[in-house]
PDB file of N, CA, C and O in Angstrom:
ATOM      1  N   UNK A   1      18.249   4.684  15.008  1.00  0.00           N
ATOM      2  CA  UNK A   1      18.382   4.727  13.562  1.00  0.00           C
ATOM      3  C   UNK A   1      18.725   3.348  13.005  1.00  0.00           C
ATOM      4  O   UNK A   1      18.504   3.109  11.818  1.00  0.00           O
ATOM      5  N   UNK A   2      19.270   2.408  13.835  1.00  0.00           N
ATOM      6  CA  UNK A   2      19.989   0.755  13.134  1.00  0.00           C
ATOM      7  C   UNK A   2      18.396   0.170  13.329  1.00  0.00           C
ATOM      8  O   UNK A   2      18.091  -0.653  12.465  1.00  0.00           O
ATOM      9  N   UNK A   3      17.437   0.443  14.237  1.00  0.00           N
ATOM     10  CA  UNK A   3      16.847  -0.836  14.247  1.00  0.00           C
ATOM     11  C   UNK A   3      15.286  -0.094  13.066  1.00  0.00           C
ATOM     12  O   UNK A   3      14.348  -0.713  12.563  1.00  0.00           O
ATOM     13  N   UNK A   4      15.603   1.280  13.010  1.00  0.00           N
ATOM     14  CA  UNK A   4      14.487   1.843  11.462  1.00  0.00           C
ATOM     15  C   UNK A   4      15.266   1.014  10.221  1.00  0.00           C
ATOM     16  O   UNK A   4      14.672   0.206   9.507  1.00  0.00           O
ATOM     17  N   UNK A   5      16.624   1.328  10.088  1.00  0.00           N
ATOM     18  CA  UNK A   5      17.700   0.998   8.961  1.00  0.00           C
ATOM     19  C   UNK A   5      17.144  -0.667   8.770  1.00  0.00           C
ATOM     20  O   UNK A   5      16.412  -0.941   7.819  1.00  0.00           O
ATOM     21  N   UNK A   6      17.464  -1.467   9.523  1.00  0.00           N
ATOM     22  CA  UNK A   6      16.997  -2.556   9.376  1.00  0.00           C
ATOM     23  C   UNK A   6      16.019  -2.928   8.816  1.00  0.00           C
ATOM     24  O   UNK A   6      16.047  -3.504   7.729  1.00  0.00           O
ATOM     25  N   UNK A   7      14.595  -2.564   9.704  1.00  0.00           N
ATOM     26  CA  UNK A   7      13.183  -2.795   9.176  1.00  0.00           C
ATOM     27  C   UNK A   7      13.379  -2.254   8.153  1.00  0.00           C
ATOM     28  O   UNK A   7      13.238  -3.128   7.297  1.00  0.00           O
ATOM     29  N   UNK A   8      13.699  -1.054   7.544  1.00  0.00           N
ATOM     30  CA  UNK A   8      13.565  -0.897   6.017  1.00  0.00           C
ATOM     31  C   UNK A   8      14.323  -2.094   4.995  1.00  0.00           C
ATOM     32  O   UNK A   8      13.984  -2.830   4.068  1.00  0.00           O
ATOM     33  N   UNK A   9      15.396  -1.828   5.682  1.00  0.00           N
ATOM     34  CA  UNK A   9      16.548  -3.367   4.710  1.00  0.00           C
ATOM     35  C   UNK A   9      15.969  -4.431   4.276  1.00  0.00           C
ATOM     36  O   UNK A   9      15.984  -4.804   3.103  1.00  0.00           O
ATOM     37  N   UNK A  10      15.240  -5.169   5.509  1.00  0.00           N
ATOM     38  CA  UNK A  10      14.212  -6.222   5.870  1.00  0.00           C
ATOM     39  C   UNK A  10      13.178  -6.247   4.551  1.00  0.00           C
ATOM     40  O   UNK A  10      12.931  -7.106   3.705  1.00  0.00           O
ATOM     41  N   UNK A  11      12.770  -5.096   4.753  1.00  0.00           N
ATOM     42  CA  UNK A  11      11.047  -5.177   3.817  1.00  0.00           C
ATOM     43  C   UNK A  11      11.889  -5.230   2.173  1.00  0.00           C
ATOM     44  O   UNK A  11      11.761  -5.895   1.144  1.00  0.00           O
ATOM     45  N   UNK A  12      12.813  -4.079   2.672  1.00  0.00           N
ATOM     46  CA  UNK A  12      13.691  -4.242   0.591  1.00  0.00           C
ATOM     47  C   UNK A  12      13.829  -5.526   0.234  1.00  0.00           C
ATOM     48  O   UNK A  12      13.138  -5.955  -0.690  1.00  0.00           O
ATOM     49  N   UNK A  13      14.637  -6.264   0.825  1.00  0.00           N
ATOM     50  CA  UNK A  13      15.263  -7.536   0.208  1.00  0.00           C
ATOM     51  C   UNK A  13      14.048  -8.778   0.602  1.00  0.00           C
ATOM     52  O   UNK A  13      13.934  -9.833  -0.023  1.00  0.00           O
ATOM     53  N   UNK A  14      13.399  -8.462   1.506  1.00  0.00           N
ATOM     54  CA  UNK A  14      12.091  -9.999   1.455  1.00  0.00           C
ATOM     55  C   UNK A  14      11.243  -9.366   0.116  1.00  0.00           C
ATOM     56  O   UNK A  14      11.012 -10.237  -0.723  1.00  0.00           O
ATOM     57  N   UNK A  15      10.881  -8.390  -0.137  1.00  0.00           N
ATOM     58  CA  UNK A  15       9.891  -8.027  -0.578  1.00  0.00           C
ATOM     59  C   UNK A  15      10.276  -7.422  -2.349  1.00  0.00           C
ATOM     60  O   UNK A  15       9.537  -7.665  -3.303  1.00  0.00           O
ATOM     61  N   UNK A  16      11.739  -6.518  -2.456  1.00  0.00           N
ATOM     62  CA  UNK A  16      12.081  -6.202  -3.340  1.00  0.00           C
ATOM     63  C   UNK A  16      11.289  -4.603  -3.507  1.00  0.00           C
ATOM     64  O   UNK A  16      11.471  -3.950  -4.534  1.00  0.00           O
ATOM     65  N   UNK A  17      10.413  -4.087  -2.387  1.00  0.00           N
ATOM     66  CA  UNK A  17      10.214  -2.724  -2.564  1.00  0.00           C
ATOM     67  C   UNK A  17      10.426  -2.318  -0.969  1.00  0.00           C
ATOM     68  O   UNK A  17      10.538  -2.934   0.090  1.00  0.00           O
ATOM     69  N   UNK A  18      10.417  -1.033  -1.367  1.00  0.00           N
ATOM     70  CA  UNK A  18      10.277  -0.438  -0.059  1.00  0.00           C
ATOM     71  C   UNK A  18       9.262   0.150   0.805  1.00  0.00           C
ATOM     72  O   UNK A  18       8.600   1.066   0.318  1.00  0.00           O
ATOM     73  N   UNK A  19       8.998  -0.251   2.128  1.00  0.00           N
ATOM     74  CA  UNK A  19       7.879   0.309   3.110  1.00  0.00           C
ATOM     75  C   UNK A  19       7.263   1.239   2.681  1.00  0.00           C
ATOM     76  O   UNK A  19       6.102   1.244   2.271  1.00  0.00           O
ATOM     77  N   UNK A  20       8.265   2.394   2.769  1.00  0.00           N
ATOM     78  CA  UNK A  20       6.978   3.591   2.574  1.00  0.00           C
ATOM     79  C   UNK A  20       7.329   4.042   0.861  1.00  0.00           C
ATOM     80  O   UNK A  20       8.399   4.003   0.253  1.00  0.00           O
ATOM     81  N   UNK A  21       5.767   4.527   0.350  1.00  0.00           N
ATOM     82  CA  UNK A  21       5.652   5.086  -1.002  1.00  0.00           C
ATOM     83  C   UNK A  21       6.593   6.151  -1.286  1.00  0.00           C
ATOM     84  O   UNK A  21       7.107   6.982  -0.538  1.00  0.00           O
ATOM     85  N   UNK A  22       6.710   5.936  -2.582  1.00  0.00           N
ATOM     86  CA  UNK A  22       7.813   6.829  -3.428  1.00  0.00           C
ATOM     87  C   UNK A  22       8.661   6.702  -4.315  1.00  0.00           C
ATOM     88  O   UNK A  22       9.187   5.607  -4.120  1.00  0.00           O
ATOM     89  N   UNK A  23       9.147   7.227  -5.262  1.00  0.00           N
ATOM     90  CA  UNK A  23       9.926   7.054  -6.426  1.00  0.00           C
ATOM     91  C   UNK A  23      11.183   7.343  -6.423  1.00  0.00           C
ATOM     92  O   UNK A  23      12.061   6.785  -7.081  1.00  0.00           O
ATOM     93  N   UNK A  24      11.300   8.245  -5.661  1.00  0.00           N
ATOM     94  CA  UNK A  24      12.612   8.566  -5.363  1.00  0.00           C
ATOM     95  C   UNK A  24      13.165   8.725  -3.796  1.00  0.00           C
ATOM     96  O   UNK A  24      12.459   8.753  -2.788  1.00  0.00           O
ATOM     97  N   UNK A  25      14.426   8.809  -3.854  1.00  0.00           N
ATOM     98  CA  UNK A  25      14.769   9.116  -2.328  1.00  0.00           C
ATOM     99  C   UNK A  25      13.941  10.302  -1.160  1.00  0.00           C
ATOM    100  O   UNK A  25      13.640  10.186   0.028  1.00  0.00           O
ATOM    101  N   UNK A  26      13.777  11.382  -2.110  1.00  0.00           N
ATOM    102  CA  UNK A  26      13.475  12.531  -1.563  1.00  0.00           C
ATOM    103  C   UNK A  26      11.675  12.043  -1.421  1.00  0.00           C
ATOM    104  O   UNK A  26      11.127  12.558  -0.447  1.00  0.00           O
ATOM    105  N   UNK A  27      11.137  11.498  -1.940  1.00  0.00           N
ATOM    106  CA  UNK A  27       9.659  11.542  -2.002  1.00  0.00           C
ATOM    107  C   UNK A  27       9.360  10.309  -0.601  1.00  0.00           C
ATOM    108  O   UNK A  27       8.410  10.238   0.178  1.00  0.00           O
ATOM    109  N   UNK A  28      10.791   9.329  -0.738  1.00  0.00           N
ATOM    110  CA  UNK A  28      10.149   8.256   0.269  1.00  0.00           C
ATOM    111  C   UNK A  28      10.480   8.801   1.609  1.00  0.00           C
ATOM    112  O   UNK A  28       9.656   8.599   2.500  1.00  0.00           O
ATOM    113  N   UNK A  29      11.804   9.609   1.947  1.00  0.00           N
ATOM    114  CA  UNK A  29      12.212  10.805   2.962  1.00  0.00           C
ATOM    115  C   UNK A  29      10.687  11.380   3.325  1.00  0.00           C
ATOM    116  O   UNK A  29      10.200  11.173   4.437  1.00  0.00           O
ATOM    117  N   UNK A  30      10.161  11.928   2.555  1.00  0.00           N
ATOM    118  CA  UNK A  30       8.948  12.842   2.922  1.00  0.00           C
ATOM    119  C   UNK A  30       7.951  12.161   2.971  1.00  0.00           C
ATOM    120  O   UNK A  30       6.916  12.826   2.939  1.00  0.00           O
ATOM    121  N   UNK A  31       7.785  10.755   3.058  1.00  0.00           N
ATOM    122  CA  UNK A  31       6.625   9.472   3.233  1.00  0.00           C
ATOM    123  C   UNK A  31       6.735   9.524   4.415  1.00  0.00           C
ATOM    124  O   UNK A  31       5.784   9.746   5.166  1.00  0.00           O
ATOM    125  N   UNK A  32       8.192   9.284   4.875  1.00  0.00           N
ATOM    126  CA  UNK A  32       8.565   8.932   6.192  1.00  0.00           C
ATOM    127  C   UNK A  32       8.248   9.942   7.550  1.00  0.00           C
ATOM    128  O   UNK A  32       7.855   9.673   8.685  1.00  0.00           O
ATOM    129  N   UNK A  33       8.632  11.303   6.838  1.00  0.00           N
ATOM    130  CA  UNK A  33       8.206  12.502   8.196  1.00  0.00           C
ATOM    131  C   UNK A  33       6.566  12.783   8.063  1.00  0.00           C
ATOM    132  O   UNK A  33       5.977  13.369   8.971  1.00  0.00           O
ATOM    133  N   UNK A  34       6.028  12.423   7.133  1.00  0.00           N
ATOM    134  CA  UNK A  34       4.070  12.182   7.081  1.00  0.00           C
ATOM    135  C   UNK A  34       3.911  11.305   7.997  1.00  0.00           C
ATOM    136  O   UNK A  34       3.188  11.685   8.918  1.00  0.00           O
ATOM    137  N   UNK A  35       4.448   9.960   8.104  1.00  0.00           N
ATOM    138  CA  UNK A  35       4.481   8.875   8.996  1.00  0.00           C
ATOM    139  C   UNK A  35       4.562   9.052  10.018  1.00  0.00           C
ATOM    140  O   UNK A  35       3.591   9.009  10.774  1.00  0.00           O
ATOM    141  N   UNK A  36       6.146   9.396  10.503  1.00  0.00           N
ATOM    142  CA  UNK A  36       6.392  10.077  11.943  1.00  0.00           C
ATOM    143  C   UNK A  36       5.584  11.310  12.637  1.00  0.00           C
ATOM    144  O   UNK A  36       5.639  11.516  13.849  1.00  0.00           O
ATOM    145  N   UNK A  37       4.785  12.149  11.679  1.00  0.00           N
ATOM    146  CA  UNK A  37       3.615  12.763  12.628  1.00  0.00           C
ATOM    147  C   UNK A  37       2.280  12.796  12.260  1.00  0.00           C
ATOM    148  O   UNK A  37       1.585  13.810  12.202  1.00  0.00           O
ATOM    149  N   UNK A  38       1.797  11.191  11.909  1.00  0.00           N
ATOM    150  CA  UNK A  38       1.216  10.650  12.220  1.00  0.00           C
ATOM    151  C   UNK A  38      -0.175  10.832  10.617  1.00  0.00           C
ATOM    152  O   UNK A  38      -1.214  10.371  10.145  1.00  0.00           O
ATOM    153  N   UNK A  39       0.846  11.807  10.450  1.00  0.00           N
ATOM    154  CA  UNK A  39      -0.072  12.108   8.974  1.00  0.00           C
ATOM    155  C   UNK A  39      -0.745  10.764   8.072  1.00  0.00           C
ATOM    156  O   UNK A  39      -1.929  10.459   7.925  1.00  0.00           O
ATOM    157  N   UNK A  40      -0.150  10.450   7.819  1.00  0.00           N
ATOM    158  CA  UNK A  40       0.276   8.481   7.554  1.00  0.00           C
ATOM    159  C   UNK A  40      -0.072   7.347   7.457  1.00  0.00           C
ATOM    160  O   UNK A  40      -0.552   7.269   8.587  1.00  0.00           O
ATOM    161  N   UNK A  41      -0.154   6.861   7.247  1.00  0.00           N
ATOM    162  CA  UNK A  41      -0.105   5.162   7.515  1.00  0.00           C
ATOM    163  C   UNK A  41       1.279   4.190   7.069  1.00  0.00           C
ATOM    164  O   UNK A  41       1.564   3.761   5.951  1.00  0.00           O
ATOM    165  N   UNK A  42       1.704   4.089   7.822  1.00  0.00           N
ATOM    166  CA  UNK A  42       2.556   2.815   7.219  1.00  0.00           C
ATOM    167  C   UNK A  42       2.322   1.576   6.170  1.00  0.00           C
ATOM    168  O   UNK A  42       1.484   0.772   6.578  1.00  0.00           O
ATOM    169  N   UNK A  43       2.786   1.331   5.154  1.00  0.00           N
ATOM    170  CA  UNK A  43       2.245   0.613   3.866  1.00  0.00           C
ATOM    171  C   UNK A  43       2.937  -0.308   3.664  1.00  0.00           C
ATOM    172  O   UNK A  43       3.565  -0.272   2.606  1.00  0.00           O
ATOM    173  N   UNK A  44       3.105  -1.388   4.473  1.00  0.00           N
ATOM    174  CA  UNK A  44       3.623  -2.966   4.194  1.00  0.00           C
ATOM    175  C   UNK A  44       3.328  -3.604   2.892  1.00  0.00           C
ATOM    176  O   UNK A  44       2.136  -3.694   2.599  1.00  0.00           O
ATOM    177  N   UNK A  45       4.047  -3.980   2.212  1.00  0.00           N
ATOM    178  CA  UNK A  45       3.847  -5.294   1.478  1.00  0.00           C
ATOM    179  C   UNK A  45       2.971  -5.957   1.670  1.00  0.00           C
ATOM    180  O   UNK A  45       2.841  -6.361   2.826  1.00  0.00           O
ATOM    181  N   UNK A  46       1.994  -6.366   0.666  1.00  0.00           N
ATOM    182  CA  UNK A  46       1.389  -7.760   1.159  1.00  0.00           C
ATOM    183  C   UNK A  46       2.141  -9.221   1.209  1.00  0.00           C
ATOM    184  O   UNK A  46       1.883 -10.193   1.919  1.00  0.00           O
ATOM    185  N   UNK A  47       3.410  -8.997  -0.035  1.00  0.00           N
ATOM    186  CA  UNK A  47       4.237  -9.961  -0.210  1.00  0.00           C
ATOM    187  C   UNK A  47       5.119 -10.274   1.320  1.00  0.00           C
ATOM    188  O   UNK A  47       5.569 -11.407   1.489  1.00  0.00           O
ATOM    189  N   UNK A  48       5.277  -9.448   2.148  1.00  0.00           N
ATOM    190  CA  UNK A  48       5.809  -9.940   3.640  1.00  0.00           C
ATOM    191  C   UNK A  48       5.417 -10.656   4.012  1.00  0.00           C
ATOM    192  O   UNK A  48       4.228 -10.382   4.170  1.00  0.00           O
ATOM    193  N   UNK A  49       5.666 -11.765   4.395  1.00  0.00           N
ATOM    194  CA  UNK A  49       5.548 -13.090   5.268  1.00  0.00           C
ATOM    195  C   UNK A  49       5.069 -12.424   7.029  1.00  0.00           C
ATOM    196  O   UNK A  49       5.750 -11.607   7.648  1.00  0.00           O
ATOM    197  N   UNK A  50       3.806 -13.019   7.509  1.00  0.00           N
ATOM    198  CA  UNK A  50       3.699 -12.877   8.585  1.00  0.00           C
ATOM    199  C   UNK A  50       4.873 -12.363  10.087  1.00  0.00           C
ATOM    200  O   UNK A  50       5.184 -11.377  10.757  1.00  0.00           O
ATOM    201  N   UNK A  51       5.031 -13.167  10.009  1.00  0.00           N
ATOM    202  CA  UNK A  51       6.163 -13.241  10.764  1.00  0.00           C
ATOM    203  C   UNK A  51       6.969 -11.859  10.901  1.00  0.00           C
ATOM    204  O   UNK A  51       7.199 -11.127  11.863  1.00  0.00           O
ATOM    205  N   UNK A  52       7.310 -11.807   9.510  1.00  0.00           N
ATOM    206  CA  UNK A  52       8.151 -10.756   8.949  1.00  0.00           C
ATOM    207  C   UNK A  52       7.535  -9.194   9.132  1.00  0.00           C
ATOM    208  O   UNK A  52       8.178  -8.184   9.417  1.00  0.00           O
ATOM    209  N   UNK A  53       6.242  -9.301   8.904  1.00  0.00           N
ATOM    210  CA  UNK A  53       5.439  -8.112   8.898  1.00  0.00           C
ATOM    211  C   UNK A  53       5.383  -7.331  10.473  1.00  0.00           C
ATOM    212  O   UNK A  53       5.515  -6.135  10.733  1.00  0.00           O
ATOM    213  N   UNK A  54       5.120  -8.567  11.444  1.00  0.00           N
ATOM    214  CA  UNK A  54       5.478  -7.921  13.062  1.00  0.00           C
ATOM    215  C   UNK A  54       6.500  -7.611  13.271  1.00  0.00           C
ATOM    216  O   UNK A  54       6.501  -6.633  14.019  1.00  0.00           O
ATOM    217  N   UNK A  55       8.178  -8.175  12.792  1.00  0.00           N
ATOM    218  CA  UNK A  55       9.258  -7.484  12.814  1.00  0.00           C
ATOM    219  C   UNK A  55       9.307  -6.228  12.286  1.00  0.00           C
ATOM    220  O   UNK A  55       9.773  -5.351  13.013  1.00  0.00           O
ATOM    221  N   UNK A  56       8.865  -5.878  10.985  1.00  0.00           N
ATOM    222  CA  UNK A  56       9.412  -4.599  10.517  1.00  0.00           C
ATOM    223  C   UNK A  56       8.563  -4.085  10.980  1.00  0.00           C
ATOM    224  O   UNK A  56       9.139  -3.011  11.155  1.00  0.00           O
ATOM    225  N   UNK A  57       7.306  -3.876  11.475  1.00  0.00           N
ATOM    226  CA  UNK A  57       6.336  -3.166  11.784  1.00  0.00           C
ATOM    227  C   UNK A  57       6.950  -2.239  13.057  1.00  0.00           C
ATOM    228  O   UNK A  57       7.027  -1.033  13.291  1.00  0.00           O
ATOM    229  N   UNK A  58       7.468  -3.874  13.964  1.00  0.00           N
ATOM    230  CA  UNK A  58       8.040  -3.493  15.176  1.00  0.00           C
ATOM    231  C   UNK A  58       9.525  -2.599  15.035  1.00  0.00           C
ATOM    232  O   UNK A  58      10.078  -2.132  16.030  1.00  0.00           O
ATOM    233  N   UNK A  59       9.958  -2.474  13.924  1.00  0.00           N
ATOM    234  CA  UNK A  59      11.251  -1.698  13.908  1.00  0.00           C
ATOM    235  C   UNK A  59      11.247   0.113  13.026  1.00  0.00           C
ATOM    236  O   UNK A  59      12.153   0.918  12.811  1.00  0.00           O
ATOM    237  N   UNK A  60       9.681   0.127  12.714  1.00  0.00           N
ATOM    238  CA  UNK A  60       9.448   1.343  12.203  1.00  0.00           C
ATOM    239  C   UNK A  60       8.308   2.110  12.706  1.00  0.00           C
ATOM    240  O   UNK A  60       7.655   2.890  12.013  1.00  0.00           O
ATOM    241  N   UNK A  61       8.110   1.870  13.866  1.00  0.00           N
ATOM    242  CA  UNK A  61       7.079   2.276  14.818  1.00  0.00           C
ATOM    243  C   UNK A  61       7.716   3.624  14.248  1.00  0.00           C
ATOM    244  O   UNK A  61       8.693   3.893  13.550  1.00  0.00           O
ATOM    245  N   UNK A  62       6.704   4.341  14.875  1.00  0.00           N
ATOM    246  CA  UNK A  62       6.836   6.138  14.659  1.00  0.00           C
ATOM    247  C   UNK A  62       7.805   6.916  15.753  1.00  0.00           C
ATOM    248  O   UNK A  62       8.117   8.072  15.467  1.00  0.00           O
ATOM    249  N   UNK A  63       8.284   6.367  16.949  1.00  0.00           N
ATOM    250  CA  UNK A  63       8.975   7.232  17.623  1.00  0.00           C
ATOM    251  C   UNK A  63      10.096   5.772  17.760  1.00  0.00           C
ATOM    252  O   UNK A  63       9.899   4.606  17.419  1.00  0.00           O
ATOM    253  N   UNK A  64      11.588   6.583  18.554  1.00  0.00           N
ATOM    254  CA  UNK A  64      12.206   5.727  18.688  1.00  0.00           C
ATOM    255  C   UNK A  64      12.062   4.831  19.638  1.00  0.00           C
ATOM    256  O   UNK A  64      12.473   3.676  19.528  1.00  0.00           O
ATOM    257  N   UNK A  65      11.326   5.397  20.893  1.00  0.00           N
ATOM    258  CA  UNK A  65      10.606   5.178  21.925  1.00  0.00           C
ATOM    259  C   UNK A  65       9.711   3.541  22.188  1.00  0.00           C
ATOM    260  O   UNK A  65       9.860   2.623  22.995  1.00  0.00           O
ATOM    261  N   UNK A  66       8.972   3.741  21.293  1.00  0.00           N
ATOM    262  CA  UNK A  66       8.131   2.680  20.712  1.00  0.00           C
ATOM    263  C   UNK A  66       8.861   1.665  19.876  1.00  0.00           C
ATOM    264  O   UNK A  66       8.059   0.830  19.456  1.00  0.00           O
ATOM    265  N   UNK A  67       9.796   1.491  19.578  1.00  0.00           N
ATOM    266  CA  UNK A  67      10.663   0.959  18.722  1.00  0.00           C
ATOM    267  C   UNK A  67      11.297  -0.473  19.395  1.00  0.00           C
ATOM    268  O   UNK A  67      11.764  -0.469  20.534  1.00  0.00           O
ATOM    269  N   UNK A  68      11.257  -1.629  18.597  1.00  0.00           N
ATOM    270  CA  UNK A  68      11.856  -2.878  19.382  1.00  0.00           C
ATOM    271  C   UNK A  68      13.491  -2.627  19.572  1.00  0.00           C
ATOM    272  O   UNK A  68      14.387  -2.187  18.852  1.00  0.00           O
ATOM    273  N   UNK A  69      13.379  -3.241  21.182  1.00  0.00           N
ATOM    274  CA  UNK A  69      15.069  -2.954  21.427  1.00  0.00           C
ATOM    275  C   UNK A  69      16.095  -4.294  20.360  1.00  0.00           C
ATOM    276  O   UNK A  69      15.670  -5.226  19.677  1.00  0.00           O
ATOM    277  N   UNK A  70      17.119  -3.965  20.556  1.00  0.00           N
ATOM    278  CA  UNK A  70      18.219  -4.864  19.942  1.00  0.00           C
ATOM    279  C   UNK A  70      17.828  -6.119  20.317  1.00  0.00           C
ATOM    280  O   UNK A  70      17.385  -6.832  19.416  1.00  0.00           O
ATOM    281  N   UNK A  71      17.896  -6.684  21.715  1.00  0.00           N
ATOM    282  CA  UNK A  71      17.782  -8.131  21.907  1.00  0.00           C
ATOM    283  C   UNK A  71      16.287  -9.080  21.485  1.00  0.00           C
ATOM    284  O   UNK A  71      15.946 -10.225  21.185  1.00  0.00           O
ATOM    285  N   UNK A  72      15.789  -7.873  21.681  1.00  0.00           N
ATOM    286  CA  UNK A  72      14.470  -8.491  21.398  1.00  0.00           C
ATOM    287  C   UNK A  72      14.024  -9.018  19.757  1.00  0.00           C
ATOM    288  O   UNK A  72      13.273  -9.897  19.333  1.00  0.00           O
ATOM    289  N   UNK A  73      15.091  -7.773  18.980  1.00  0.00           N
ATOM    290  CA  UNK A  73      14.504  -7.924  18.010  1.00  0.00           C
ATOM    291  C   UNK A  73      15.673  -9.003  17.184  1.00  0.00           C
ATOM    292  O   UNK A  73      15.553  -9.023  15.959  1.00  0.00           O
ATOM    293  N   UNK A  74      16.545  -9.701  17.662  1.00  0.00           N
ATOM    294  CA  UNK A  74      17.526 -10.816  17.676  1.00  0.00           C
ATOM    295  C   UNK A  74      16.471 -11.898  17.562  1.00  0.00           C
ATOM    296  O   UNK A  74      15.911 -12.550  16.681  1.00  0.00           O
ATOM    297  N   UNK A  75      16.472 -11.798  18.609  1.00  0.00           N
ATOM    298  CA  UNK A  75      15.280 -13.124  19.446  1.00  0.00           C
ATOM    299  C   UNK A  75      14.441 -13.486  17.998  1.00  0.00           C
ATOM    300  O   UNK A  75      14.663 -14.455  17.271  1.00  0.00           O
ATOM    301  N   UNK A  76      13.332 -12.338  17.779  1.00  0.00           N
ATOM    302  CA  UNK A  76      12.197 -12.366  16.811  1.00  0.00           C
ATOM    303  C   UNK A  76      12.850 -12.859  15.448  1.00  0.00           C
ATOM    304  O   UNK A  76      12.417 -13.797  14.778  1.00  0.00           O
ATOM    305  N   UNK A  77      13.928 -12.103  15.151  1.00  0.00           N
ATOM    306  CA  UNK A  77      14.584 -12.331  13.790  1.00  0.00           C
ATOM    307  C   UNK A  77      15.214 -13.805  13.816  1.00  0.00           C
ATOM    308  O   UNK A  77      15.201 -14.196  12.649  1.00  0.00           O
ATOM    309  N   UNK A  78      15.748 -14.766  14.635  1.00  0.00           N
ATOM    310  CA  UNK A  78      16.480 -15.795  14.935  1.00  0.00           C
ATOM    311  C   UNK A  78      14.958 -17.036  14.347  1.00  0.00           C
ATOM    312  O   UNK A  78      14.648 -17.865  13.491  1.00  0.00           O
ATOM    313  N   UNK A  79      14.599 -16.516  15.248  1.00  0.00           N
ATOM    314  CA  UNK A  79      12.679 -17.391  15.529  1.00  0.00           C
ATOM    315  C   UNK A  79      12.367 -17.055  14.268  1.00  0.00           C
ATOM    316  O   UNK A  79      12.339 -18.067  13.568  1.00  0.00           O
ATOM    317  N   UNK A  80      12.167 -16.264  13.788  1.00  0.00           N
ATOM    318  CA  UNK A  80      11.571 -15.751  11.596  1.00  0.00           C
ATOM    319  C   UNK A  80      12.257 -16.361  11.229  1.00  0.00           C
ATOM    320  O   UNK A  80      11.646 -17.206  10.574  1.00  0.00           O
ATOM    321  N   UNK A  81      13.899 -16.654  11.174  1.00  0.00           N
ATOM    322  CA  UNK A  81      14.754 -16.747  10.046  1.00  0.00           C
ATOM    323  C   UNK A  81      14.425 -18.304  10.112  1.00  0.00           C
ATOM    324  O   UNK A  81      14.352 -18.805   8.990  1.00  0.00           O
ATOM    325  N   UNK A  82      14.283 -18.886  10.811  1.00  0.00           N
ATOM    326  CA  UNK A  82      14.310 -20.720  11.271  1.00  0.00           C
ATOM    327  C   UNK A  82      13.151 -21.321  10.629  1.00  0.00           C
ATOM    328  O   UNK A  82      13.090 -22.523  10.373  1.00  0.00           O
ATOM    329  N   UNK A  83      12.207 -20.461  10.363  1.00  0.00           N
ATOM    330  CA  UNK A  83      10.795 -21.260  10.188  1.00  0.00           C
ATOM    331  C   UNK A  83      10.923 -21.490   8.090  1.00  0.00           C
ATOM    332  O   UNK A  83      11.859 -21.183   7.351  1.00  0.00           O
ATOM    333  N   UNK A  84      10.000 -21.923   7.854  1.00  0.00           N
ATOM    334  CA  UNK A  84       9.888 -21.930   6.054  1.00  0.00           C
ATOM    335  C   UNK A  84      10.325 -23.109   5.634  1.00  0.00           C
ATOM    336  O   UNK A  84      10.462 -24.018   6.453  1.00  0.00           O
ATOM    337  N   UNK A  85      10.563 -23.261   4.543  1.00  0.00           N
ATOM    338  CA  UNK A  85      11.282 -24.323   3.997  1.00  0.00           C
ATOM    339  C   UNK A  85      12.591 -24.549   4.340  1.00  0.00           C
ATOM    340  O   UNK A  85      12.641 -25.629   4.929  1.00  0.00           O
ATOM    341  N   UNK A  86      13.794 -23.985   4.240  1.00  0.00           N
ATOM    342  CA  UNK A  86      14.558 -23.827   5.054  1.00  0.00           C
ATOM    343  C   UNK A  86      15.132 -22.937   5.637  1.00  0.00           C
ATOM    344  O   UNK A  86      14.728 -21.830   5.278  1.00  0.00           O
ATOM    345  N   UNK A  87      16.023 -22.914   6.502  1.00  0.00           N
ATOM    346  CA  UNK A  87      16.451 -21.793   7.442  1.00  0.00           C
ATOM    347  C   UNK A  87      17.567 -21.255   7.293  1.00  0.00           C
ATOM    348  O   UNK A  87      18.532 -21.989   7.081  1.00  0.00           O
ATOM    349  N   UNK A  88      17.758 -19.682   7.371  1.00  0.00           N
ATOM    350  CA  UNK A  88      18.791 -18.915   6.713  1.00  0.00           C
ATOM    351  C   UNK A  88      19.878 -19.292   8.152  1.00  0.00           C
ATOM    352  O   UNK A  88      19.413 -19.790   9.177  1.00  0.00           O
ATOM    353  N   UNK A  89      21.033 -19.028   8.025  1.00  0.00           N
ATOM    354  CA  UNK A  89      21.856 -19.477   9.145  1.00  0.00           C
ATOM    355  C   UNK A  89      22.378 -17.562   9.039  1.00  0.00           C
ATOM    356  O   UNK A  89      22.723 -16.880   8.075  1.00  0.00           O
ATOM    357  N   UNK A  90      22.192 -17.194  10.688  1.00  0.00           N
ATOM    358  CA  UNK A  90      22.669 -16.189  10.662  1.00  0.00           C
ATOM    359  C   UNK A  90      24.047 -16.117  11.052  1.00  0.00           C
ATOM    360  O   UNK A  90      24.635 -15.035  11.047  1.00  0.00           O
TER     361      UNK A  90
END
């Protein structure tokens, strides 16, 4: 659930919307279980920065299974945050 929580956090604040469609809590909830069985597509931002787009992608895979572990997804986020004009200090 921290590394879905994230990728969503991620796409809010780079992007200012959220991953999956909806207006309200309850409608983006029910984006999300369309998603998870496969009903779906996942709907990125175009405004996501490359980089950024394989992280959250990688943190909202459909099972938890499939899902990037903690260190890895350190690693990726450390390596994203460094690149651009300048670099966020985590």
């Amino acid at each position: 659930a921290d590394i879905w929580a994230f990728g969503v956090l991620a796409h809010r604040v780079l992007t200012d919307a959220f991953p999956l469609p909806g207006a309200t809590p309850t409608a983006r909830r029910d984006a999300a279980a369309a998603y998870a069985r496969g009903v779906d597509q996942l709907r990125l931002s175009p405004e996501l920065p490359d980089d950024w787009r394989e992280i959250v992608g990688a943190c909202l895979t459909r099972t938890h299974q499939q899902r990037i572990g903690g260190a890895a997804l350190l690693r990726r986020v450390t390596a994203a945050a460094g690149q651009g004009r300048r670099a966020f200090r985590l």
